[in-house]
N, CA, C and O of each residue as an XYZ file, in Angstrom:
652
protein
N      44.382    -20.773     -0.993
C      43.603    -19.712     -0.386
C      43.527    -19.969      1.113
O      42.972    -20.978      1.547
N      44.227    -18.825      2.102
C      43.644    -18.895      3.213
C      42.778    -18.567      3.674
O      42.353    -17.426      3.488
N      41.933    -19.807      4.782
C      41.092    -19.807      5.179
C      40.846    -19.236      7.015
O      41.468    -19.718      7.962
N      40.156    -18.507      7.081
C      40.079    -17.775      8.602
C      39.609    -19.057      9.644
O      38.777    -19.943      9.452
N      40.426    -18.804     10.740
C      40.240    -19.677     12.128
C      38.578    -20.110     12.266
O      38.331    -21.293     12.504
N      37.642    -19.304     12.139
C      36.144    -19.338     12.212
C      35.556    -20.211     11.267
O      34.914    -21.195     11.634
N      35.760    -19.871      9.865
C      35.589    -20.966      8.635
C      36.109    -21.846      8.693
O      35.377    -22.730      8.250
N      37.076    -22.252      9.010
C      37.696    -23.301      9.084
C      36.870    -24.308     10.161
O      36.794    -25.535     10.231
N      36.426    -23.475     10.777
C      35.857    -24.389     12.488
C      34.164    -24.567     11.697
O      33.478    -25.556     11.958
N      33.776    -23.705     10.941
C      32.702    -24.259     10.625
C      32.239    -24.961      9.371
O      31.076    -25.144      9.013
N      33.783    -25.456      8.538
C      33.424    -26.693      7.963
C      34.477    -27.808      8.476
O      35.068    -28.673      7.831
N      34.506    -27.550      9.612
C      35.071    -29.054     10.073
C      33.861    -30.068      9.886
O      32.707    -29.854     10.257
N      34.329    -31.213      9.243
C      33.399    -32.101      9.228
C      33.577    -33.404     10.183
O      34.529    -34.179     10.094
N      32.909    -33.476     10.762
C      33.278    -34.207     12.703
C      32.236    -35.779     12.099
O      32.320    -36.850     12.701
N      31.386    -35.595     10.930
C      30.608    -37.327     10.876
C      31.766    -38.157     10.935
O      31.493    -39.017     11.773
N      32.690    -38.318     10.578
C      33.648    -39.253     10.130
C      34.268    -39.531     11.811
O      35.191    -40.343     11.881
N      33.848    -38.964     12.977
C      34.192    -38.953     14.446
C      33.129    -39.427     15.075
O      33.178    -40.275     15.966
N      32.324    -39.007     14.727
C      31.238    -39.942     15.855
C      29.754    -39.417     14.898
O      29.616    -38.576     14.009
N      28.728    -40.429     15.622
C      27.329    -40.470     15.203
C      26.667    -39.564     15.680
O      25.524    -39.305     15.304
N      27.119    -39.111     16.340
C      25.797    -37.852     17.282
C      25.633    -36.683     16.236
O      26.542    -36.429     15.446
N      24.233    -35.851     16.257
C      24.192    -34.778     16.095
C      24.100    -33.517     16.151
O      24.687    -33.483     15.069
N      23.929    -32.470     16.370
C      23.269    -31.467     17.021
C      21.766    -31.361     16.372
O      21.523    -31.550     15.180
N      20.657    -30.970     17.534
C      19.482    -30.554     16.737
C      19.456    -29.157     16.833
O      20.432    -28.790     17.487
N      18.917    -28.432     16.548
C      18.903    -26.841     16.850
C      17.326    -26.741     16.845
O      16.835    -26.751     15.716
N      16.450    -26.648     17.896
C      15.338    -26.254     18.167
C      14.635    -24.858     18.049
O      14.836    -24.204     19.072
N      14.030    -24.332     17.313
C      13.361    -23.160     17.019
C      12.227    -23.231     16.849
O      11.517    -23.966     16.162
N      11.937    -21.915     17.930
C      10.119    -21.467     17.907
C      10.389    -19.874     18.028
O      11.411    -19.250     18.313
N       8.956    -19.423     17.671
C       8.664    -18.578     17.527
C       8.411    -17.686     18.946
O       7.345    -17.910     19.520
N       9.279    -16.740     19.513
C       9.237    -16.086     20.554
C       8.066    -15.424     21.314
O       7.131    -15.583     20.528
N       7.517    -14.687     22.535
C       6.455    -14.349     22.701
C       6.246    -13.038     22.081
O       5.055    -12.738     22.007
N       7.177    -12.055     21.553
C       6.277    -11.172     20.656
C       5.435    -11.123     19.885
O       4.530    -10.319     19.660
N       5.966    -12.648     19.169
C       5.457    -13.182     17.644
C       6.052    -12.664     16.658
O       5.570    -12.741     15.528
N       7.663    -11.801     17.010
C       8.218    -11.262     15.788
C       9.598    -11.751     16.231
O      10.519    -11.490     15.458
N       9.868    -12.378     17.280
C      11.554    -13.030     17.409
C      11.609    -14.221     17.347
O      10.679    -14.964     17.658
N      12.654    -14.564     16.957
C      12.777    -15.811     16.783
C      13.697    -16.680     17.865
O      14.754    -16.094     18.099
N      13.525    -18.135     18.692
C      14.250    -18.385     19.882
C      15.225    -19.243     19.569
O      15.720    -18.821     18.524
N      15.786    -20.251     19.919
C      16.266    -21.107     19.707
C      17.242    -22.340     21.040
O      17.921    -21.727     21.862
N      17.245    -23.321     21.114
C      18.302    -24.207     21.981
C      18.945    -25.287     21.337
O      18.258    -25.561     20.353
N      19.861    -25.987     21.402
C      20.610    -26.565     21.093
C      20.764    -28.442     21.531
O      21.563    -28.563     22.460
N      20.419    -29.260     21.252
C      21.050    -30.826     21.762
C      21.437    -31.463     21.138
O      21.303    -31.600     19.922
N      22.165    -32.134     22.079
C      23.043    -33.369     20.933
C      21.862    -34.573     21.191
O      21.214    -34.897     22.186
N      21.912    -35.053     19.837
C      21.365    -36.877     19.646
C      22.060    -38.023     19.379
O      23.197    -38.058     18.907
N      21.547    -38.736     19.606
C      22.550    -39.974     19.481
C      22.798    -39.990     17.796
O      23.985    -40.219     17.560
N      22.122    -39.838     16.776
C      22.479    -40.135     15.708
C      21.340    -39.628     14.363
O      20.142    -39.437     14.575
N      21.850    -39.503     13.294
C      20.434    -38.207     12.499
C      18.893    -39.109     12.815
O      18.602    -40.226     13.242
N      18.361    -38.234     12.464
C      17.161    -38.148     12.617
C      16.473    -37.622     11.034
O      17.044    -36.700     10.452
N      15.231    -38.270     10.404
C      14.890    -37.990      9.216
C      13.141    -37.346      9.446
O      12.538    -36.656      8.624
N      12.685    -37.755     10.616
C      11.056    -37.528     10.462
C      10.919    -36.258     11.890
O      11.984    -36.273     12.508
N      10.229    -35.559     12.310
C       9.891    -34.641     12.915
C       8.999    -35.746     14.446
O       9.074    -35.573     15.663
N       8.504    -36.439     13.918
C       7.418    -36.953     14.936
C       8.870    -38.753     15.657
O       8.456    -39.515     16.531
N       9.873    -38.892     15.220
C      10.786    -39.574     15.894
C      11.794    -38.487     16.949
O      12.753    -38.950     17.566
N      11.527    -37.473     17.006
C      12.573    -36.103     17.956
C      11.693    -36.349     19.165
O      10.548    -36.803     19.163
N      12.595    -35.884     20.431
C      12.110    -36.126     22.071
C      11.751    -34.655     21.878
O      12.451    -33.762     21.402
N      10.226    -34.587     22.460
C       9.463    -33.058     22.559
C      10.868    -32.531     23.491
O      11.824    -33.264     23.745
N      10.739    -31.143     23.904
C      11.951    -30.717     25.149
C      11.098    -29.270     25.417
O       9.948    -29.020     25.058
N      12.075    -28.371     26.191
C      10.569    -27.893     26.813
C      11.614    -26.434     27.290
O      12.840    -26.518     27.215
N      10.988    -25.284     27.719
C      11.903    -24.341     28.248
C      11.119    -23.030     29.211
O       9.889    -23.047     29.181
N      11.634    -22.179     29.850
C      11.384    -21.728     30.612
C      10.667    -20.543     29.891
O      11.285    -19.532     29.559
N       9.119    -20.744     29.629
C       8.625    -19.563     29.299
C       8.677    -17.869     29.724
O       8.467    -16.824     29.108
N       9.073    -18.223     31.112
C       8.453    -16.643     31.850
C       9.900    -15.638     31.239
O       9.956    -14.443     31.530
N      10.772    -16.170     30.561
C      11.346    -15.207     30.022
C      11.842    -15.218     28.475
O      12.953    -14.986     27.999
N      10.789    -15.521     27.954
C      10.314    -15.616     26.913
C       9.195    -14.357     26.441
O       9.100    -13.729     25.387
N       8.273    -14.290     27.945
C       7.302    -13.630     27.735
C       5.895    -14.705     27.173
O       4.823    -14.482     26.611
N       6.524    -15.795     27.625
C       5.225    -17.096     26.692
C       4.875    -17.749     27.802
O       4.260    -18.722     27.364
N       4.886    -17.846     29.396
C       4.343    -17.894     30.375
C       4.718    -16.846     31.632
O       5.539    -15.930     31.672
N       3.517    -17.501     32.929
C       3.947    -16.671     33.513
C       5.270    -17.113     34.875
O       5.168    -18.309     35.152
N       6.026    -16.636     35.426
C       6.757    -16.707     36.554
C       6.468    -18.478     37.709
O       7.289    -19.128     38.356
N       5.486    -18.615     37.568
C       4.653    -19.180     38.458
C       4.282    -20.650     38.164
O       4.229    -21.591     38.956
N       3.977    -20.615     36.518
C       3.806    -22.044     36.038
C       4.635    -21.698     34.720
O       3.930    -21.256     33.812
N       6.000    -21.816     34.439
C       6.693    -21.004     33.300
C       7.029    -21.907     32.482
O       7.827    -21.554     31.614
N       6.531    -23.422     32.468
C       7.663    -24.581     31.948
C       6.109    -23.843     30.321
O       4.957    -23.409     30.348
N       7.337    -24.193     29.066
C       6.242    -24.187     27.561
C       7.198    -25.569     26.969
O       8.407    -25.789     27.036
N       6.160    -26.292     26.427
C       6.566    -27.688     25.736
C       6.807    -26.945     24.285
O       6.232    -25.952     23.839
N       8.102    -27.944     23.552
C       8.633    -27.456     22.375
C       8.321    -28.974     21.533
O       9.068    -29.929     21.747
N       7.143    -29.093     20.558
C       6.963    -29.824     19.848
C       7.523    -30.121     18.332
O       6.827    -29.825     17.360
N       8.771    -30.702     18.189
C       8.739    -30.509     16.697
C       7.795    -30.960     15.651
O       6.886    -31.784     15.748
N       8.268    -30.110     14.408
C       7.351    -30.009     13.432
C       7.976    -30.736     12.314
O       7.687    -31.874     11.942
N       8.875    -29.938     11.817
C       9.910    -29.722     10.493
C      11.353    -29.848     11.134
O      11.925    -29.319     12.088
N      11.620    -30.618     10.352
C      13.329    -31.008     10.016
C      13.912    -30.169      8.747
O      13.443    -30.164      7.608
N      14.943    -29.527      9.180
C      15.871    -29.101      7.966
C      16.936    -29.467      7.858
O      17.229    -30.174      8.822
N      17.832    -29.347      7.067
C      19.620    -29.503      7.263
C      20.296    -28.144      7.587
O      20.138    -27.012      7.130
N      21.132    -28.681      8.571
C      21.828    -27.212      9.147
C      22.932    -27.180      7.989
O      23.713    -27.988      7.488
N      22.476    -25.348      7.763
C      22.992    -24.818      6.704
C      24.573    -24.450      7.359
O      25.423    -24.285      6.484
N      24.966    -24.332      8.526
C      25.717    -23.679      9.505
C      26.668    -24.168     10.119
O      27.263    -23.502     10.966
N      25.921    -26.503     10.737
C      26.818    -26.831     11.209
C      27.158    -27.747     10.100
O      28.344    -28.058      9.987
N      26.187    -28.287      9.157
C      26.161    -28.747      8.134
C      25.737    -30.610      8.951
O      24.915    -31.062      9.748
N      27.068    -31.214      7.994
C      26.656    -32.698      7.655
C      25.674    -32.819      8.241
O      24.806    -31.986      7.979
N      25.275    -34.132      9.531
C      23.798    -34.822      9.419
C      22.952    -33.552     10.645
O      21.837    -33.546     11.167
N      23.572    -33.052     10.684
C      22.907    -31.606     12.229
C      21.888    -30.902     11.408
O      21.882    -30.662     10.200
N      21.070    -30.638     12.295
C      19.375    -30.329     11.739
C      18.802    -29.300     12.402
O      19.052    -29.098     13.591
N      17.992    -28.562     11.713
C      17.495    -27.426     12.014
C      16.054    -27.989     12.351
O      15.560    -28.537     11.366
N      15.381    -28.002     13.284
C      14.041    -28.318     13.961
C      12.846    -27.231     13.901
O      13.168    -26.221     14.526
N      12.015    -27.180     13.529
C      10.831    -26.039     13.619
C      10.149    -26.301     14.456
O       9.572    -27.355     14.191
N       9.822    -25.840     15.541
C       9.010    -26.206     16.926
C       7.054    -25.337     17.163
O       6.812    -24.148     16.956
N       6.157    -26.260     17.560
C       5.075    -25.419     18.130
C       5.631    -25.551     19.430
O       6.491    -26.329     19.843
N       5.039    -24.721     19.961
C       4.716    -24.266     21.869
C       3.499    -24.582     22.331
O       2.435    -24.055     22.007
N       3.713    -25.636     23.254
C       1.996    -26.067     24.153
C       2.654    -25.682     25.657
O       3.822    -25.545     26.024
N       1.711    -25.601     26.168
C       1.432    -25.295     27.391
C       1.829    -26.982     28.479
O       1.708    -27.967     27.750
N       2.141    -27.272     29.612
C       2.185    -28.708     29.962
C       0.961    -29.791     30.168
O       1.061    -30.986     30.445
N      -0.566    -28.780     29.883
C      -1.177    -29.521     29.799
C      -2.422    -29.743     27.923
O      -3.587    -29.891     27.553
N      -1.155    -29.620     27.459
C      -0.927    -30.131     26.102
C      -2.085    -28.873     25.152
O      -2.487    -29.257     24.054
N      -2.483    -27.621     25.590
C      -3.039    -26.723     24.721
C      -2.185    -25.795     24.596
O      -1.487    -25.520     25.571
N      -1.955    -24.753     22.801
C      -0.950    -24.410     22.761
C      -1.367    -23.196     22.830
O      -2.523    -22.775     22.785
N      -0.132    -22.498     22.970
C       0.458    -21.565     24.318
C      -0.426    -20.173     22.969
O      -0.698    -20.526     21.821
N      -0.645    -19.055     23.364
C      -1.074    -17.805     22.359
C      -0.662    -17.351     21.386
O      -1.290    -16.831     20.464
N       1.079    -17.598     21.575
C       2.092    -17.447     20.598
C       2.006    -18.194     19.527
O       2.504    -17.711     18.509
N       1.387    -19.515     19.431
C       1.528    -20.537     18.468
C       0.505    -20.416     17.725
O      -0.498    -21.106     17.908
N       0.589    -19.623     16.881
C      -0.350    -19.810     15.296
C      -0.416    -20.692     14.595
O      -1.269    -21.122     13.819
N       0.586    -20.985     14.905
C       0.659    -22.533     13.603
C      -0.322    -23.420     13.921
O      -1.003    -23.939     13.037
N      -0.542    -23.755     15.560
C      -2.153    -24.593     15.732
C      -3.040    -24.343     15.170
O      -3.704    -25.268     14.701
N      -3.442    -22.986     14.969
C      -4.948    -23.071     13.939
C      -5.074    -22.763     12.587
O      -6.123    -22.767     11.944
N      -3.380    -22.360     11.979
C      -3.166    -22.720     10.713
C      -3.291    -23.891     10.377
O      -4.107    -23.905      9.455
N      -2.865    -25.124     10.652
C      -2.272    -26.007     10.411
C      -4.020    -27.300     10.544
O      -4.478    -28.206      9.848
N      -4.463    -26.531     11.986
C      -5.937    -27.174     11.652
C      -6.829    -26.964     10.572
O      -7.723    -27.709     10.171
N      -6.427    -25.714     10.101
C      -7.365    -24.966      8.731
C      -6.768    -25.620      7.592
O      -7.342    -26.108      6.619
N      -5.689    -25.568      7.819
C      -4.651    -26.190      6.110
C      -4.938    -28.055      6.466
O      -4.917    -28.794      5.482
N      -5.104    -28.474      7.389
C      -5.597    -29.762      7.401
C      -6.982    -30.513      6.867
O      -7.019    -31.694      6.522
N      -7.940    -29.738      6.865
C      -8.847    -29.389      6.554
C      -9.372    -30.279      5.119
O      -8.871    -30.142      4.003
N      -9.907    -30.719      5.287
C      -9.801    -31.631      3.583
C     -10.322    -30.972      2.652
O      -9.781    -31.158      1.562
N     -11.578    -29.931      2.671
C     -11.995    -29.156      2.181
C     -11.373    -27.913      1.480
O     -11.776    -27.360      0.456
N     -10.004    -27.509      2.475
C      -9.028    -26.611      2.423
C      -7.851    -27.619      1.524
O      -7.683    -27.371      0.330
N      -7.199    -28.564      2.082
C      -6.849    -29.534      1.053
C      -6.639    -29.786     -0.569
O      -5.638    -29.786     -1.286
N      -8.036    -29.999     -0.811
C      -8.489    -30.174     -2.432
C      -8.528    -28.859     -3.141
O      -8.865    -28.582     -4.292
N      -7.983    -27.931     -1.898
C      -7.743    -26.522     -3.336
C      -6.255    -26.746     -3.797
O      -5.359    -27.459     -3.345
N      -6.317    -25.887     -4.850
C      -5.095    -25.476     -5.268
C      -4.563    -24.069     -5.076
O      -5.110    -23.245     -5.809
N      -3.649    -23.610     -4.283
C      -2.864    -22.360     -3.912
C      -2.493    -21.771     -5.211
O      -2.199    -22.227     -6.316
N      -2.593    -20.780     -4.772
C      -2.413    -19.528     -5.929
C      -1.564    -18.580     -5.392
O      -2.074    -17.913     -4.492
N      -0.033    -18.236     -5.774
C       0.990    -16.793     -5.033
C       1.090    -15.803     -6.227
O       1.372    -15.988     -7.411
N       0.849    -14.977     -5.701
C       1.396    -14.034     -6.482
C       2.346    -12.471     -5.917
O       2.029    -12.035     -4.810
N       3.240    -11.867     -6.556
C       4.142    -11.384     -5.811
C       4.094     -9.888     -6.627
O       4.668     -9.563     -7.666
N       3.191     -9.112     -5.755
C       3.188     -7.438     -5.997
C       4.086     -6.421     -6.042
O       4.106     -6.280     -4.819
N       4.764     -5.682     -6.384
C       5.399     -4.625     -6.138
C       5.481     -3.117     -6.906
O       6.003     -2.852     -7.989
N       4.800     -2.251     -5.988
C       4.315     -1.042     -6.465
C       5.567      0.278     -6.642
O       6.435      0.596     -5.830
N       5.385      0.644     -7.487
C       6.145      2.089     -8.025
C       5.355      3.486     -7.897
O       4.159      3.689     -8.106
N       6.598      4.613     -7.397
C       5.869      5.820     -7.965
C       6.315      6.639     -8.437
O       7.327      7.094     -7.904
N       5.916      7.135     -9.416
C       6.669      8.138    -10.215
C       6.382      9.635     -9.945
O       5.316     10.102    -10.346
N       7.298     10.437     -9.271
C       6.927     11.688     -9.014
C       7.416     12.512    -10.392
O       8.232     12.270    -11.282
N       6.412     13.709    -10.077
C       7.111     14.655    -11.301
C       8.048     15.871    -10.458
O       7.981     16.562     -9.441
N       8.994     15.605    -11.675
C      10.361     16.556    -11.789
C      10.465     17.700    -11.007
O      11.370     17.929    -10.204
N       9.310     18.568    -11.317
C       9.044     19.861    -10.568
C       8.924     20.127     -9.382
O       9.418     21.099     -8.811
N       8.270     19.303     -8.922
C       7.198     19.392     -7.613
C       8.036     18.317     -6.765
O       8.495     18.592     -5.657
N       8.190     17.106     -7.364
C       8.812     16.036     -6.229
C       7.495     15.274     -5.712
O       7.534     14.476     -4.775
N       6.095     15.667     -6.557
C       4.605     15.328     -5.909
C       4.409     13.642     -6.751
O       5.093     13.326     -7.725
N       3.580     12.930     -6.260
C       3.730     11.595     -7.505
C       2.367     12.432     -8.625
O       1.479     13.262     -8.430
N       2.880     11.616     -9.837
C       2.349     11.564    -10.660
C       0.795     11.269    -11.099
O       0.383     10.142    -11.372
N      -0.235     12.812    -11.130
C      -1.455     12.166    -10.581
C      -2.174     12.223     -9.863
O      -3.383     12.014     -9.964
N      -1.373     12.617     -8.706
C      -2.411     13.288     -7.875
C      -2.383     14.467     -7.724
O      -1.406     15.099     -8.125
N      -3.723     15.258     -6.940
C      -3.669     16.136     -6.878
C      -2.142     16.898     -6.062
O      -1.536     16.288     -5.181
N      -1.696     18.353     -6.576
C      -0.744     18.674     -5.746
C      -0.850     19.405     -4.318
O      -1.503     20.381     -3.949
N      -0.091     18.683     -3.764
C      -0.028     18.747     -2.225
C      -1.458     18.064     -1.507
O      -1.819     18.303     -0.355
N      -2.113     17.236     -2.395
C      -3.358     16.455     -1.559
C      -2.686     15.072     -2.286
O      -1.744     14.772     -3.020
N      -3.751     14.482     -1.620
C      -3.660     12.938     -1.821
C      -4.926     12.083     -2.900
O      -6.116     12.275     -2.652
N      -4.606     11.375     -3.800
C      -5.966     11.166     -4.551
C      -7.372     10.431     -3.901
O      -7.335     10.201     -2.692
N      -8.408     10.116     -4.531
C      -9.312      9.669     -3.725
C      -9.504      8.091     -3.556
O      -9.028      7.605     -4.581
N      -9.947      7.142     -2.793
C     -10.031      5.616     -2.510
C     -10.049      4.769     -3.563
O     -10.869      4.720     -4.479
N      -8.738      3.861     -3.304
C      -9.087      3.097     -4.600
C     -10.699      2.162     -4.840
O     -11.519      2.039     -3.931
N     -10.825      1.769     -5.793
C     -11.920      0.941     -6.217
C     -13.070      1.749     -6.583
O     -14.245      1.382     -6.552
N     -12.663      2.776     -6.900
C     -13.962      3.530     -7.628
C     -13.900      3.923     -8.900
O     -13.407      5.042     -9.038
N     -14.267      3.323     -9.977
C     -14.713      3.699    -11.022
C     -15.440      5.136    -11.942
O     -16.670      5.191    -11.920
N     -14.876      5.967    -12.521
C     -15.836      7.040    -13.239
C     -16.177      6.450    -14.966
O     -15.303      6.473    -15.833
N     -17.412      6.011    -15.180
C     -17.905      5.906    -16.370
C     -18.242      7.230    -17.029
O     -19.175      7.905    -16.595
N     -17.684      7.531    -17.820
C     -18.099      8.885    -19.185
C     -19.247      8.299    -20.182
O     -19.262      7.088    -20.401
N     -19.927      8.908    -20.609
C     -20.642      8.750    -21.973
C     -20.382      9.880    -23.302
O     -20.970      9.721    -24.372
């Protein structure tokens, strides 16, 4: 089976050449809905989040500082395995502080992470559960099923008891 110039380049496997790795650094952008990312090489893998050199980047075009004082510190968190470059190269999850070590507006994870630290919060046990709603219109109309036609029904959580 041939394999395309691109695939081929992205399972070259280069450990067997040298020790270094790539880290791939990611935080959460200043919208709070993009995602950023930068790139370094290390001397050799890395297994814990708190052994990575913090590194740092130019907020003001980010939108996560301003022009003026723009440097945002990139703290890692989480280590993954790069799904992408593969062998020992790692995917990094980063908070954002500010340079004098409070984090930047964008970073939720600070007061998640103080709440989920929490010992009180701790000793629970998490509960997920995964919703997904249907509607069935009727045939005729194209209206859902149920409600009034051409209105909308009334607020959920109300109860009618009959006798």
């Amino acid at each position: 089976v041939a394999m395309s110039p691109l695939a081929d380049l992205l399972s070259l496997d280069l450990s067997g050449c040298t020790g270094k790795i790539i880290a791939e650094y990611i935080w959460v952008g200043g919208t709070g809905m993009d995602v950023r990312s930068k790139a370094r090489t290390l001397p050799g893998p890395v297994d814990d989040p708190s052994k990575l050199p913090k590194w740092n980047f130019d907020g003001s075009s980010t939108g996560q500082a301003t022009g003026d004082d723009s440097e945002v510190i990139l703290c890692p968190q989480a280590i993954f395995k790069d799904p992408f470059r593969r062998g020992n190269n790692i995917l990094v999850i980063c908070d954002c502080y500010a340079p004098n070590g409070e984090p930047i507006p964008s970073n939720k994870r600070y007061n998640a992470a103080r709440i989920f630290g929490h010992p009180d919060v701790k000793a629970e046990e998490p509960w997920y559960g995964i919703e997904q709603e249907y509607t069935l219109l009727q045939k005729d109309t194209n209206w859902p099923i149920g409600w009034p036609l051409g209105g909308y029904p009334g607020p959920q959580g109300t109860l009618l008891l009959r006798r």
